[in-house]
Each structure stands twice: as structure tokens, then as C-alpha cells.
C-alpha positions, -999 to 999 in steps of 0.1 A, spaced: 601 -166 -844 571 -146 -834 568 -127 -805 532 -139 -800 538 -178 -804 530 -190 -767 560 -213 -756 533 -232 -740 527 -244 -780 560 -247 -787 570 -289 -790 604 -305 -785 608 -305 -821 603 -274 -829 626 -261 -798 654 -285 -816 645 -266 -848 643 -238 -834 677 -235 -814 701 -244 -845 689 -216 -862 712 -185 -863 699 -160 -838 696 -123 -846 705 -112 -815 726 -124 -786 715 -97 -761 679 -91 -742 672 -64 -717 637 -67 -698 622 -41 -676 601 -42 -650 595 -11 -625 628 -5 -608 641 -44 -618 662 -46 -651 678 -73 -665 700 -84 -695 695 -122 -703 723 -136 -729 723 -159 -755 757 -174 -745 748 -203 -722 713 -191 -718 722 -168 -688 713 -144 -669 742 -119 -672 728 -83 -653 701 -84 -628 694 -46 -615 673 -30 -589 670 9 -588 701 6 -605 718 -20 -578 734 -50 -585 717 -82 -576 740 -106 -593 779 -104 -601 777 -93 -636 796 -99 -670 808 -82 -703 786 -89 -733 813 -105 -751 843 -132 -742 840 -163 -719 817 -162 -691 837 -160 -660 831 -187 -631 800 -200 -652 782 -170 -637 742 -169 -642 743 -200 -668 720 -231 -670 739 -257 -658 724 -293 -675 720 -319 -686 736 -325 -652 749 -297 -623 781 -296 -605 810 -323 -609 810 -354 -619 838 -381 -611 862 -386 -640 838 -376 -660 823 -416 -663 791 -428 -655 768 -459 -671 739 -464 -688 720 -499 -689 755 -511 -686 775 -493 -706 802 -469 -695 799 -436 -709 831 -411 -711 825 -372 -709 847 -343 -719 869 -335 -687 867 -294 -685 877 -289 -644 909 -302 -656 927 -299 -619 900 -320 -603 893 -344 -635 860 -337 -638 830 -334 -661 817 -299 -650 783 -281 -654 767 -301 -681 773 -294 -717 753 -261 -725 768 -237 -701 790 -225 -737 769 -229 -762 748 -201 -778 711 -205 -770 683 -189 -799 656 -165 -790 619 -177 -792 607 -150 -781 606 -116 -763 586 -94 -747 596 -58 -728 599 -82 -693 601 -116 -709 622 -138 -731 623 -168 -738 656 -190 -753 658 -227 -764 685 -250 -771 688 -283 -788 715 -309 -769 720 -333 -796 734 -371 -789 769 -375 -787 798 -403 -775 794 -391 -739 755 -381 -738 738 -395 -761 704 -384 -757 685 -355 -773 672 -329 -749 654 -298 -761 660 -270 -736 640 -237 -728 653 -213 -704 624 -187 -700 633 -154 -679 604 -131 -671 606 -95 -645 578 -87 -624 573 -67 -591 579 -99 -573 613 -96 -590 634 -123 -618 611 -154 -624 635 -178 -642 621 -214 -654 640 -245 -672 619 -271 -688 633 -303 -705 616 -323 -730 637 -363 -741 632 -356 -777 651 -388 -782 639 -427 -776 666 -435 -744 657 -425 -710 678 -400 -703 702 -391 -668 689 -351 -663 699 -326 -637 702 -290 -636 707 -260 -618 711 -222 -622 745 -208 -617 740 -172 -603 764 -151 -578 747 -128 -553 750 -92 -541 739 -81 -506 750 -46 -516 782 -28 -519 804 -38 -489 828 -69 -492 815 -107 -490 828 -109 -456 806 -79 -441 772 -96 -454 754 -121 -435 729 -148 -449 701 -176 -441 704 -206 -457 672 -229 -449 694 -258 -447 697 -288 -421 727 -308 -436 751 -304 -458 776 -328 -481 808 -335 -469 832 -334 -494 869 -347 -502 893 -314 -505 914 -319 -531 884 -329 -559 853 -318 -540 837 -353 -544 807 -365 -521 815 -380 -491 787 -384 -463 750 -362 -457 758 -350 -421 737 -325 -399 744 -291 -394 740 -289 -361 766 -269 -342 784 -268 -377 808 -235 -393 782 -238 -422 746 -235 -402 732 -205 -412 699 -215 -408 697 -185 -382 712 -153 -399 751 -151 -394 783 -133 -411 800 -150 -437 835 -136 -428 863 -159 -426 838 -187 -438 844 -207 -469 820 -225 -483 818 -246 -517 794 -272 -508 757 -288 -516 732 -288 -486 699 -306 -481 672 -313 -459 660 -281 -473 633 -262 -448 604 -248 -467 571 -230 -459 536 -243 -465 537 -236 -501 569 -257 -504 591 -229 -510 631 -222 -496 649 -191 -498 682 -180 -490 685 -145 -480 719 -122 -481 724 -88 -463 747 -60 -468 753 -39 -431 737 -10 -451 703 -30 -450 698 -36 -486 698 -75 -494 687 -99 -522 670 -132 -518 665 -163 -541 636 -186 -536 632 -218 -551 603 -249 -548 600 -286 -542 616 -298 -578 650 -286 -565 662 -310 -531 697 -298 -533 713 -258 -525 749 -254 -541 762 -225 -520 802 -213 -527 814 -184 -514 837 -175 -544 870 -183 -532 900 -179 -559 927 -204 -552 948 -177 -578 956 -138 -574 923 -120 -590 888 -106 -576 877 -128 -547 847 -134 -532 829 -109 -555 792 -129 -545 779 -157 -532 773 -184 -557 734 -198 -547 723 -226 -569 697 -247 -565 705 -283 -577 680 -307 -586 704 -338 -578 737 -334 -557 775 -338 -571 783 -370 -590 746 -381 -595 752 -397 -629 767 -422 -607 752 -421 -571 715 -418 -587 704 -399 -557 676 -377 -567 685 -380 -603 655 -372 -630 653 -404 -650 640 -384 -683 617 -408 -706 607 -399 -742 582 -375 -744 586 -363 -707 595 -329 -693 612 -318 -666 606 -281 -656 620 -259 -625 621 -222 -615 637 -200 -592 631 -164 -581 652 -135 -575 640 -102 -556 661 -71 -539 652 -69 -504 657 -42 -480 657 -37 -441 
């Protein structure tokens, strides 16, 4: 597709057309100043984000299985959901089970799938995919995951478009794994604009109860260390400026730091500190995600999108180096 077709013309049914079309290339770099970044095709992720030749994200090989779903686009839904059931009007629907230790339905359904270019630019690109109906979701949803670098740092946006006739269950979030800097996890400290969190069960990581933060391990809404904490849990009551904007910041004791801001169309903040139950790299970054519905909301409805025909859904999140 042409590099100067706006994605602004671009309609649901061309996206579907669009994204089952063999793409000639499964690898993007964009740069920007001293940013650089390497968006893939495979689950529409971010895979290298780069600042004066730093590390702002866990990165990943250009080839293989993404490991711990790092920088994907986690929809139609985010997180875990129960069993991996849920109904419509009704009707129970059944979902592939793929966290197979905690039997749930994890991350949506495009985190593996190859996404097509629509277009690119030397600090822009642009990728669509085309969710088709199926036993578990059936509903189409045309997908665009647009990443573009600036001096303000990694602009990523997700828009949704119900290319089908059924209102469709939507959530999302981005999937991406800090780094303060080059010192271990447990030597950074963060902010996390948060005043409660969701208590979960520990064997499945179900929802429980919203409670406050107050006086609690995981209140960082005052800059703390991270060591010794573990954290794999959704907070809320998110605290944003007058624009409506949150960010959660992350320092390295050398000073440098990275931030990710998000805005109103995204209530929820998955934060995991990367804990591996099994021997292998732990704690490599912290996992920020902003969520626009918590765990299990296929079932709970709380802050799910209710996606009619026709409608879009679209919500974007910044990344930026920072530096004492």
C-alpha cells in the first residue's frame, strides 16, 4: 500500500483487506533524533525502543516466539480471563485456554499473529490486522496499531473499528517492559499515579476486591525502590493532571529513567514486576500496561467497551527517556 495513503482514509474494510495480504516486510525501524525504534509485524509490537543508544524497553530477537508477550497489542480483550468463558446475549462463549497453569484465556487473540504494513514513514508506521469471527469471538474487528517517534518520544495508538453486525466485548492494552537504565530491577525506583489496586487470588490471579492503597507494599504514588517488591497486579483510581493524563515514571540510581504516559480512554494500569516462577532471566523490566478494562471483564463488564457496528475505539500511550 502507498506510503502516502492517510490511515485517516483508510475504512474497516479495507484494513480487513488490507491485513490478509502477504506483507513484504516483517521489520520497521523509525528514527527520530536520538530515539530509534524497531516495530514488528509479529503481534504488532513494539520490539526495540532506543534512546542515544539506551534501552527503554526489554527487547527481542527478530525471529521466534515473542517472550512474556513483550511490547504486543494485547485485544480484543487484556489480561486473563476466567476459564476462558464468558456470554453474549445469553449464550456462553468458550475461548482457547493458552495460560494453561491458571486456565485462562490470555491477552486476546492477536498478540501471535502477523500484522501487514499500511504504511511507513522514516518515524512512522502504521500496521493493521483483520480479527475474523470465530467459535469463541465471533465478531469482526479491524485493528490498526500506528507507532510514530518524535522528540516527545514513542507515540503508539490502537484504534478498533466492529466491522461485523454484533456488538462486540473490546478491550485492550499495550504489553511493554521498562528500563530505568542498566542496574538490576531491584536498584530502580518508580511512581505509579495510583490510589487502589485489585486484589487478586494467588494461585490464578483472578479479581477479588478494589481496595485503597493507603499504607499498602504497592503505593508508590510517592517515588519508592522496587526491591524485594513483587507486583503482578491492575491498579485504578488513576491520578491525572489537568489535561487527563497519568504517567508512571522509573529510575535507575545513575539518574537516567523512562516514563510512559497514558489518557482518559485507559482506567486501568497493569503493572508486574517480571517475576519468573522457573530458573531464567528475572526481573529484566517492569511490565507497565495500561488496560482499558481490568482482568476478567468479558465477565465482570466493568469498564468494558461495548463495540457497535460501525464504531471505533481508539487509545494511545507515550514513551520518553528521562533523565535526572
Amino acid at each position: 500500500m502507498s506510503a502516502e495513503k492517510s490511515t485517516a482514509e483508510i475504512s474497516p474494510e479495507l484494513l480487513a483487506e488490507v491485513a490478509h495480504d502477504t506483507a513484504p516486510a516483517t521489520e520497521f525501524e523509525l528514527r527520530h533524533g536520538s530515539y530509534r525504534a524497531v516495530i514488528t509485524a509479529r503481534g504488532g509490537a513494539l520490539r526495540q525502543l532506543l534512546h542515544d543508544g539506551r534501552d527503554l524497553v526489554v527487547p527481542f530477537g527478530p525471529e521466534g516466539e515473542i517472550p512474556s508477550y513483550r511490547g504486543v497489542v494485547c485485544a480484543p480483550w487484556p489480561n486473563r480471563l476466567a476459564d476462558g468463558k464468558y456470554s453474549v446475549n445469553g449464550e456462553q462463549l468458550q475461548l482457547p485456554i493458552n495460560e494453561l497453569e491458571r486456565n485462562t484465556a490470555l491477552h486476546g487473540l492477536v498478540f501471535d499473529q502477523l500484522w501487514t504494513l499500511v504504511e511507513k514513514t522514516e518515524t512512522s508506521v502504521s500496521l493493521a490486522y483483520a480479527l475474523r469471527p470465530s467459535p469463541g469471538y465471533p465478531f469482526s474487528i479491524a485493528l490498526l496499531a500506528s507507532y510514530t517517534l518524535s522528540a516527545d518520544g514513542l507515540r503508539a495508538t490502537v484504534t478498533a473499528t466492529n466491522s461485523g453486525q454484533g456488538t462486540a466485548p473490546y478491550g485492550v492494552c499495550p504489553h511493554p517492559y521498562l528500563v530505568a537504565g542498566s542496574a538490576p530491577l531491584d536498584e530502580w525506583s518508580a511512581i505509579i499515579p495510583a490510589r487502589e489496586f485489585l486484589e487478586v487470588t494467588p494461585d490464578r490471579l483472578l479479581p477479588l476486591d478494589v481496595v485503597p492503597l493507603d499504607g499498602h507494599r504497592f503505593d508508590f504514588r510517592n517515588e519508592k525502590l522496587l526491591h524485594g517488591i513483587e507486583i503482578d497486579h491492575a491498579f485504578t483510581g488513576i491520578i491525572r493532571d489537568a489535561d487527563g493524563r497519568a504517567a508512571v515514571q522509573v529510575f535507575d540510581p545513575s539518574g537516567t529513567g523512562v516514563e510512559l504516559s497514558w489518557g482518559r480512554e485507559w482506567p486501568w494500569l497493569q503493572i508486574h514486576t517480571a517475576d519468573r516462577p522457573v530458573v531464567g532471566p528475572n526481573r529484566l523490566g517492569l511490565a507497565v500496561e495500561p488496560m482499558t478494562c481490568p482482568p476478567d471483564a468479558f465477565n465482570s463488564g466493568m469498564d468494558l467497551v461495548q463495540l457497535a457496528p460501525g464504531d471505533t475505539h481508539e487509545a494511545s500511550w507515550t514513551v520518553r527517556a528521562l533523565q535526572r
